[in-house]
C-alpha positions as CSV (number, residue, x, y, z in Angstrom):
1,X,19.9,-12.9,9.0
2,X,17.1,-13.7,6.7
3,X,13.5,-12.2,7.5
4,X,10.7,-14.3,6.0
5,X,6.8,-13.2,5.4
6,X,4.9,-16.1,6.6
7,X,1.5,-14.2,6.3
8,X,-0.5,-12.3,4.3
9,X,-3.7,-10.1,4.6
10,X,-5.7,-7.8,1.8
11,X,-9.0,-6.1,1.5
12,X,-9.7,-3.8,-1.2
13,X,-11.7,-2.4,-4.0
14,X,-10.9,-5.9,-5.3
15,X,-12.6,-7.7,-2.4
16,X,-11.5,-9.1,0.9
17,X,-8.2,-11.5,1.1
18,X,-4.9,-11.5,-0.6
19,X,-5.9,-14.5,-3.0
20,X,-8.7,-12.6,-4.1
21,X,-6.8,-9.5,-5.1
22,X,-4.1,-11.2,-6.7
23,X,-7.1,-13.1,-8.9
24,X,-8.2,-9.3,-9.7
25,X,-5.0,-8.3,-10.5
26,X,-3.9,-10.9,-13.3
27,X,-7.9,-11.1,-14.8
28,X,-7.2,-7.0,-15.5
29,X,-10.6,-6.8,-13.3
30,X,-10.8,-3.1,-11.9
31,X,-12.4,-2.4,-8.6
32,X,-13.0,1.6,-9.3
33,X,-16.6,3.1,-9.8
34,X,-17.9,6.2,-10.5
35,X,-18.4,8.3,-7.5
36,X,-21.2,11.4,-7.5
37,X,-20.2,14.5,-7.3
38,X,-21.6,17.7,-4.6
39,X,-21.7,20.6,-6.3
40,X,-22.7,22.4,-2.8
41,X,-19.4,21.9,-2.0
42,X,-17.9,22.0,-5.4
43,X,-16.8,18.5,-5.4
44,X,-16.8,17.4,-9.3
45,X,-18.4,13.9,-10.5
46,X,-15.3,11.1,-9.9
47,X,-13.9,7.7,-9.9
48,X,-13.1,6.0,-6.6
49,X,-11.8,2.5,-5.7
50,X,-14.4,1.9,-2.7
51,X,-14.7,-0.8,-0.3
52,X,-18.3,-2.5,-0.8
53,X,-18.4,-5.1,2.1
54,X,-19.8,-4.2,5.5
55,X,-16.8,-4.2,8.3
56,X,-17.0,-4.8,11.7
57,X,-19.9,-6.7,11.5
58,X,-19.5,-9.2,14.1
59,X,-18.1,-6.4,16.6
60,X,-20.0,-5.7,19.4
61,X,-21.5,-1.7,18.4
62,X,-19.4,-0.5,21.4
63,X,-16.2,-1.9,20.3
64,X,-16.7,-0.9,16.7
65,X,-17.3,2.6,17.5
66,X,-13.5,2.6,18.8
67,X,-12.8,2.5,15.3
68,X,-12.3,4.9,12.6
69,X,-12.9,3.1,9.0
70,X,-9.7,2.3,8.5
71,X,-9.2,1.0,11.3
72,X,-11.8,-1.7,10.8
73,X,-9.8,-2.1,7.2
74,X,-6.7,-2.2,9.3
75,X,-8.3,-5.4,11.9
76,X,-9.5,-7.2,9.2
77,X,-6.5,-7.6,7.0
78,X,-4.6,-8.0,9.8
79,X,-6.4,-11.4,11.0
80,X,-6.3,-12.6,7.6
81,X,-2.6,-12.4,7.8
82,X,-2.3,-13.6,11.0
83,X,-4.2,-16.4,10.8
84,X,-2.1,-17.7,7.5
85,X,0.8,-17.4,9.7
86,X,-0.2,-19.7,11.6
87,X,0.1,-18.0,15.0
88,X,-2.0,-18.6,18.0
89,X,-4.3,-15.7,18.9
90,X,-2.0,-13.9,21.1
91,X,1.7,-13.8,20.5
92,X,3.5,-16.4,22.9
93,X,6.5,-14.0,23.8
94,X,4.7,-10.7,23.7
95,X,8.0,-8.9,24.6
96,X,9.5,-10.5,21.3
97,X,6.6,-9.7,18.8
98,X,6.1,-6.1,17.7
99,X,4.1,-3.8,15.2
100,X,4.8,-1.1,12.2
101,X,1.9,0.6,10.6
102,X,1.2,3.0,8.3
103,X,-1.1,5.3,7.1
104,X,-1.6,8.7,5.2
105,X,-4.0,10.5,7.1
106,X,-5.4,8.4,9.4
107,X,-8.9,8.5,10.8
108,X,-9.5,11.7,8.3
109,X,-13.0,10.8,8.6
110,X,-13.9,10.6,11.9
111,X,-12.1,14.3,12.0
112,X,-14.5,15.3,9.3
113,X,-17.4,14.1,10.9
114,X,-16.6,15.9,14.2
115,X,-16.0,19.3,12.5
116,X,-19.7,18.4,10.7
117,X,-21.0,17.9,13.9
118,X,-19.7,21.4,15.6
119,X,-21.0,23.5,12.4
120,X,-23.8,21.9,11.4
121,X,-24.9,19.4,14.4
122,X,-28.3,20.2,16.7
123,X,-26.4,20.3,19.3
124,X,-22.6,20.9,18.1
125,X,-22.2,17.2,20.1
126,X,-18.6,16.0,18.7
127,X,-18.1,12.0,19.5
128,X,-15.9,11.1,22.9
129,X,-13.9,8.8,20.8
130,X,-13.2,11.7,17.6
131,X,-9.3,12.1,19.2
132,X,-8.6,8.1,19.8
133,X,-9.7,7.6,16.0
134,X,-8.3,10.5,14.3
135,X,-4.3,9.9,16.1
136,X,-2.3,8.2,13.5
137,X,-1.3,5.5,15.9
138,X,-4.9,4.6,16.3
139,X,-4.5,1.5,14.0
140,X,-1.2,0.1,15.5
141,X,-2.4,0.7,18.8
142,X,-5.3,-1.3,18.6
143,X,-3.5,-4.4,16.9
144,X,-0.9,-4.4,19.5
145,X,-3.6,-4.7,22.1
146,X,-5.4,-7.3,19.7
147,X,-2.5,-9.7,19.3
148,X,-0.1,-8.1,22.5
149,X,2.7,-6.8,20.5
150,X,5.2,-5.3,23.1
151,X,8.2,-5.1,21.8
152,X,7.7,-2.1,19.4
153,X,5.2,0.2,18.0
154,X,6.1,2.1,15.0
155,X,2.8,4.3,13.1
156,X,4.5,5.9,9.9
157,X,2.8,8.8,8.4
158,X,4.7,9.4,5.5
159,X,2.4,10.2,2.9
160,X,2.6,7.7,0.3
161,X,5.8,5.8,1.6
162,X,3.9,5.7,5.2
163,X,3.5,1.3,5.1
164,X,5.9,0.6,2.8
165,X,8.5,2.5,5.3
166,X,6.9,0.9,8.2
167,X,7.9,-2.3,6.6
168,X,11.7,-1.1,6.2
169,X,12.2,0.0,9.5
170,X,10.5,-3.2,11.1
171,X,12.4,-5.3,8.5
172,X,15.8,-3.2,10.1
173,X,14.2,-4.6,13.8
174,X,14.1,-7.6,13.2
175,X,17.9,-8.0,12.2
176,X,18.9,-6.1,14.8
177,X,17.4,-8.6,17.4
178,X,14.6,-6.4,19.3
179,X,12.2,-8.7,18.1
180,X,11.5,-12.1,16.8
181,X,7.8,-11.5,14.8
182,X,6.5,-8.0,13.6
183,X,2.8,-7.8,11.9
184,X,3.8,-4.8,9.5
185,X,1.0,-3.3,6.8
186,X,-0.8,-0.6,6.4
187,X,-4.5,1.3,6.1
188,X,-6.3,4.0,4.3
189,X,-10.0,5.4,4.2
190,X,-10.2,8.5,2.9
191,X,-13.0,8.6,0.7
192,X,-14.8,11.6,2.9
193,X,-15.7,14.8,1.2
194,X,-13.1,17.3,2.5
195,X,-10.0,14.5,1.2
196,X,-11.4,14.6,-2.4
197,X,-11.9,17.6,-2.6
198,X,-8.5,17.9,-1.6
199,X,-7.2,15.9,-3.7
200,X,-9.3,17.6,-7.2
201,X,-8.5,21.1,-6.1
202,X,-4.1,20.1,-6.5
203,X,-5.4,19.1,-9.6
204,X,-3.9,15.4,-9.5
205,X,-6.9,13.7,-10.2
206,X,-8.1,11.7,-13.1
207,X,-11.4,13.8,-14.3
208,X,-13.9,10.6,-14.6
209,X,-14.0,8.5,-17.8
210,X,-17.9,8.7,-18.3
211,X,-18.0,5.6,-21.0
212,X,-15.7,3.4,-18.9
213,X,-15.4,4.6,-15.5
214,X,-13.5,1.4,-14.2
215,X,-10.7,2.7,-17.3
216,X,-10.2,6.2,-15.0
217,X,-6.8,5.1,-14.0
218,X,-3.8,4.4,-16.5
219,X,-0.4,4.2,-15.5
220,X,2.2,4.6,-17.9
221,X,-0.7,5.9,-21.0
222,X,0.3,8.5,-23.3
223,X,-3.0,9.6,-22.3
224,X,-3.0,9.4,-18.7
225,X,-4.7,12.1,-16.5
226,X,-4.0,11.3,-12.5
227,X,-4.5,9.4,-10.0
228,X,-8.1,7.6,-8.5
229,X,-8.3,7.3,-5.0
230,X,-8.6,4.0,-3.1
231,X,-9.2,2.8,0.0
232,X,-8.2,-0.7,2.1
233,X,-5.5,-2.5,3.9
234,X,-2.9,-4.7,3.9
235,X,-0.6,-6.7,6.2
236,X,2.0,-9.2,6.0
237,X,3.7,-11.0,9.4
238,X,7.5,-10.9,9.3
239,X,9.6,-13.1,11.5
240,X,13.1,-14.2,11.9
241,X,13.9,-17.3,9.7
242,X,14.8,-19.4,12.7
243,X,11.9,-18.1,14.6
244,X,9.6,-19.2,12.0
245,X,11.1,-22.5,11.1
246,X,11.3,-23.1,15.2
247,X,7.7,-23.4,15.4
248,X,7.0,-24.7,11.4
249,X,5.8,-22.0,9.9
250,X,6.0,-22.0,5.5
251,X,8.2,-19.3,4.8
252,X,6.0,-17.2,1.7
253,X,8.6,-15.4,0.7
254,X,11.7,-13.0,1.8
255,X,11.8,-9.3,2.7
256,X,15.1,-9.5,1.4
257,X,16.1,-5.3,0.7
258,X,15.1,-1.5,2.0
259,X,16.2,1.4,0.9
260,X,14.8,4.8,1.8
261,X,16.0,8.3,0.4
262,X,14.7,11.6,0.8
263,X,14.9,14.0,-2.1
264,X,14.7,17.4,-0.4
265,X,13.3,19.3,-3.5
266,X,9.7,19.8,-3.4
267,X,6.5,18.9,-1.6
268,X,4.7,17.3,-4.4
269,X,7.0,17.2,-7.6
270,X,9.3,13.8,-7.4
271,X,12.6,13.7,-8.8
272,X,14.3,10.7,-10.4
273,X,17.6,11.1,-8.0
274,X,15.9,10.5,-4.8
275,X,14.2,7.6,-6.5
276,X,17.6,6.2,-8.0
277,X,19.2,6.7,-4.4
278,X,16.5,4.5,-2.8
279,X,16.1,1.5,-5.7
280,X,20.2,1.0,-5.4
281,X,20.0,1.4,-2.1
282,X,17.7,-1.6,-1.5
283,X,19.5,-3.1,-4.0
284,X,22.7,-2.6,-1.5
285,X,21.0,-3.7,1.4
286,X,19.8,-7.0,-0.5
287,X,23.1,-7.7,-1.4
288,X,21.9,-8.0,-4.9
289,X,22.4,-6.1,-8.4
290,X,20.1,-5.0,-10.7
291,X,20.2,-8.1,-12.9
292,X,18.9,-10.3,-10.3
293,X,15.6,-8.7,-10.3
294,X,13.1,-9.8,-12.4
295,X,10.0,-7.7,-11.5
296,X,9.3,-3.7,-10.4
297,X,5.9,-3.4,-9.5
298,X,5.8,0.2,-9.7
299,X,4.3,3.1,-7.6
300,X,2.8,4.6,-11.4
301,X,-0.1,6.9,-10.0
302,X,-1.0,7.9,-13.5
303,X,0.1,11.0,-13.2
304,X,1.8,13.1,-16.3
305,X,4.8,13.9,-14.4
306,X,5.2,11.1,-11.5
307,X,4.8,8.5,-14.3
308,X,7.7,9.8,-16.7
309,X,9.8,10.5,-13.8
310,X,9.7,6.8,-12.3
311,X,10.5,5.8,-16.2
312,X,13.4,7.5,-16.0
313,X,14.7,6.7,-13.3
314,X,14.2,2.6,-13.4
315,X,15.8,2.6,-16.6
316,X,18.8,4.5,-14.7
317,X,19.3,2.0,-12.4
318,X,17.9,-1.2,-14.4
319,X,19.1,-0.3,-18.0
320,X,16.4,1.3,-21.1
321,X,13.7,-1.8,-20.8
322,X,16.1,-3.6,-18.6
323,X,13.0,-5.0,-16.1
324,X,9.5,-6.0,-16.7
325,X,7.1,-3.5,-14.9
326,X,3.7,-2.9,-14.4
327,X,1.1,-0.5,-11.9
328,X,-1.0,-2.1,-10.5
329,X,-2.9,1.4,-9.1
330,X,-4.5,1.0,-12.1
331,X,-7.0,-1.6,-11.1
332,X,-6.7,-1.3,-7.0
333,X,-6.5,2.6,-6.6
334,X,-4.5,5.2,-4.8
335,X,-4.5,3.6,-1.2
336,X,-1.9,6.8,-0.1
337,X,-0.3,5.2,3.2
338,X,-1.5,1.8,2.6
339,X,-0.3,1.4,-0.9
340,X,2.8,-0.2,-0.2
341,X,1.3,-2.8,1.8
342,X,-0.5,-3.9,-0.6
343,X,1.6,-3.7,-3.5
344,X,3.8,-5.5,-1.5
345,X,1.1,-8.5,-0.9
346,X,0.5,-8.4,-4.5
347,X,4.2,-8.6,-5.5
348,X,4.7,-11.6,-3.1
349,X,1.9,-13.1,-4.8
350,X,2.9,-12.7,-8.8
351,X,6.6,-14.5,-7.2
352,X,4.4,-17.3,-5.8
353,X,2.3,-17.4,-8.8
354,X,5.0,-17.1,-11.1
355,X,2.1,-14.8,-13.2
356,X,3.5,-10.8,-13.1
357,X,0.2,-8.5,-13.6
358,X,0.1,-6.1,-16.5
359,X,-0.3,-2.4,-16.4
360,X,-4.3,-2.1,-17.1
361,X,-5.7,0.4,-19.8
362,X,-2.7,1.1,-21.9
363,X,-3.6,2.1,-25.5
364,X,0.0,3.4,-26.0
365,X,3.2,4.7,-24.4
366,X,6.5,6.1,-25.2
367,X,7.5,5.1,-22.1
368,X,7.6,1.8,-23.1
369,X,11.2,3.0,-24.6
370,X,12.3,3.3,-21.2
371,X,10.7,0.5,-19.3
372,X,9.2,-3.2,-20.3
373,X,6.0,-2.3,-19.8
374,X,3.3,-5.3,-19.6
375,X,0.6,-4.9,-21.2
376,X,-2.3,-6.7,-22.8
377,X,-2.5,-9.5,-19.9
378,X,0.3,-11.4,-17.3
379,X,3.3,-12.5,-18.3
380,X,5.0,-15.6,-17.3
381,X,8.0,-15.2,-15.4
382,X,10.5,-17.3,-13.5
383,X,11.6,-14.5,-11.5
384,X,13.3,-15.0,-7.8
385,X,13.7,-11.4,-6.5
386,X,11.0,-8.7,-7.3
387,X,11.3,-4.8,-6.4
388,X,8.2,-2.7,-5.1
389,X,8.2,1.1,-5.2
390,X,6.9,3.5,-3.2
391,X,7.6,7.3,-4.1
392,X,5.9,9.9,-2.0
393,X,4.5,13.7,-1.8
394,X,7.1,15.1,0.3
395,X,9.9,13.8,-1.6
396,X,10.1,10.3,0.8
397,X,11.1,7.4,-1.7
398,X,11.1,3.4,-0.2
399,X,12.2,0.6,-2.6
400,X,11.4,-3.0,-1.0
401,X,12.9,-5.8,-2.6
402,X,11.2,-10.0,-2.0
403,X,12.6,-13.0,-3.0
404,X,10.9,-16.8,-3.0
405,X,12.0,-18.4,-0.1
C-alpha cells in the first residue's frame, strides 16, 4: 500500500510557508541572527534562528492564551498543510483521520515563565493554563480538536528524532488500516533563557561568528563549532493512495521508507551503527537499495563529532561519495523535535523542484572524501527517491525515505 503526502506546511526562521523555505534554502539565504547575551545569568552572546512574524494574530486573546509558542507554530503550519491538501475544515470521517506530533521539549517556555513567576512574581501568581501548555501532547491535542482527528493521537518526545518518528509510526498506521488521513509534523520554541543556557553549558553550541553571524552554523566545515538553535514547525498530511485519489487529491510525493534504531551507547555521543541500522532499515522497508536514492538530506548539526560520525556512516551504507548530501541546519537551525518535519518538507520540495540545496558556509572539508558534499549552490538532479536523517541525543536514529509520486 502506497502512502502519499498531499500537503505541506512550514514556518521558520526562513519565513512562513513551505514555498518560502524551499526559496531560502536553494538562494543559500540564512535565517539565523545574533542573539544578546545575559550575563546575570551567564548566558554568553549567540546565534539563534528566530521566528520574526507575530502568531496568533487573528485568535481571539482567550483562545491564544491556550497556547504555548509552539503551539501557535504548530496551528499555523498545520493549516497551511491542510489547506494544500485540499481537505474541508474538519475531516469527513473523523474516526478514519488521525494525528502524530512531535516535539523536543514542548511548551519549555510557558514552564519557564511559571517558575519566573513563583520566584520572582508580586504575587508568585503561576498562569491556570502553565500545565495544558507545558504537556507534550499539548500540540496534537489541540489539532485533533481543530480538524477532529479521532482515530489516533501519537505526541513523540524523542529528542531530536521526536517528528521525524512521529512520521514513521503514523506512516506504519496508515498501512495497517486504522486510518485513512494522518496530519503528521512537528514543533519547537525553545528559545527561552533556561534552554540556551542549557544548551551552552553541554558545550554544543556554535560560539557566535561576530563578522557574519548568519555564517554561525556549518555543517560538514573543517571548521565547524556546533549547533544554532532554531525554532518553527512543520507538517505534512499523509493519506492512503486510494483515499486520496478517491476524493482528487495531487499526490506531492511518497512516504515510501522508515526505519528506526536505537543505539544503546550513550546519551549524547551518536554512533555510526545505530545510524547504519536505521538508513538500511528504511531502505528495507522501502523495498529499495542504496543505489536508488539520489539525495540524503542530512541531520549535520555542525557539530565536531555528530558531523564526522554521520560521514561515516552514509558512506557505509551508500559507498565513499556514493550520494549527494547536504544540511540544511545550516541556514534553518536546530529545530530539536521539529527538525525532521521540516527537513522532510524541504526534501519533498528539492524532489519536486528537481534543485537539491547545498550545504551553506563550507570553506573546506575532508569529509567530502566520504560524502558528495554540495557545496557552492544547488545542484540539479533527476532524482526519484531521497533519504532524510534524523539522529538523536539519546541514541534514537529515524531515516525516512520520499519518492515523486
Amino acid at each position: 500500500m502506497r502512502i502519499v503526502i498531499t500537503g505541506l506546511g512550514a514556518v521558520s526562521a526562513l519565513g512562513a510557508g513551505a514555498e518560502a523555505l524551499a526559496d531560502a534554502l536553494l538562494a543559500g539565504r540564512s535565517g539565523i541572527t545574533p542573539q544578546p547575551g545575559s550575563p546575570a545569568h551567564g548566558l554568553n552572546p549567540h546565534a539563534a534562528a528566530v521566528v520574526s512574524h507575530a502568531l496568533g494574530a487573528a485568535m481571539p486573546p482567550a483562545q491564544r492564551n491556550l497556547h504555548d509558542r509552539h503551539g501557535l507554530l504548530a496551528l499555523e503550519a498545520a493549516a497551511e498543510a491542510w489547506a494544500q491538501a485540499g481537505l474541508p475544515a474538519t475531516a469527513p470521517e473523523p474516526t478514519r483521520a488521525g494525528i502524530a506530533w512531535g516535539t523536543g521539549l514542548g511548551g519549555s517556555g510557558s514552564l519557564e515563565a511559571s517558575y519566573a513567576q513563583v520566584f520572582t512574581g508580586q504575587p508568585p501568581r503561576v498562569h491556570p493554563y502553565t500545565v495544558v501548555r507545558v504537556m507534550a501532547n499539548a500540540a496534537s491535542s489541540h489539532l485533533a480538536m481543530r480538524y477532529q482527528l479521532q482515530a489516533a493521537q501519537l505526541a513523540v518526545s524523542n529528542a531530536c528524532a521526536s517528528s521525524a518518528q512521529a512520521m514513521g509510526e503514523a506512516l506504519w498506521l496508515l498501512r495497517n488500516g486504522r486510518a485513512d488521513v494522518m496530519l503528521v509534523g512537528g514543533s519547537e520554541s525553545m528559545l527561552n533563557l533556561g534552554s540556551v543556557i542549557g544548551w551552552q553549558a553541554m558545550g554544543v553550541m556554535a560560539p557566535l561568528d561576530a563578522e557574519h553571524p548568519e555564517q554561525s552554523c556549518r555543517p560538514f566545515d573543517d571548521a565547524r563549532r556546533g549547533l544554532v538553535l532554531g525554532e518553527g514547525a512543520a507538517a505534512l498530511v499523509l493519506e492512503t493512495e486510494a483515499h486520496a485519489l478517491a476524493r482528487g487529491a495531487t499526490p506531492l510525493a511518497v512516504l515510501a521508507g522508515y526505519g528506526h534504531s536505537v543505539d544503546a551507547v550513550h546519551l549524547s555521543r551518536p554512533d555510526a551503527g545505530g545510524q547504519r541500522r536505521a538508513m538500511r532499515a528504511a531502505l528495507d522497508d522501502a523495498g529499495m537499495t542504496p543505489g536508488d536514492i539520489g539525495y540524503v538530506n542530512a541531520h549535520g548539526t555542525a557539530t565536531e563529532v555528530g558531523d564526522a560520525v554521520e560521514a561515516e556512516s552514509v558512506a557505509a551504507v551508500f559507498g565513499a561519495r556514493g550520494v549527494p548530501l547536504s544540511a540544511t541546519k545550516a541556514l534553518h537551525g536546530h529545530l530539536i523535535g521539529a527538525g525532521g518535519a521540516l527537513e522532510l518538507v524541504a526534501t519533498v520540495q528539492s524532489l519536486r523542484r528537481g534543485l537539491l540545496p547545498a550545504s551553506a558556509h563550507v570553506r573546506s572539508s575532508a569529509l567530502d572524501a566520504q560524502v558528495d558534499l554540495i557545496t557552492g549552490g544547488p545542484r540539479e538532479t533527476r532524482a526519484r527517491a531521497a533519504m532524510s536523517n534524523s539522529f538523536a541525543f539519546g541514541g534514537s536514529n529515524v531515516a525516512l525515505i520520499v519518492t515523486t509520486p
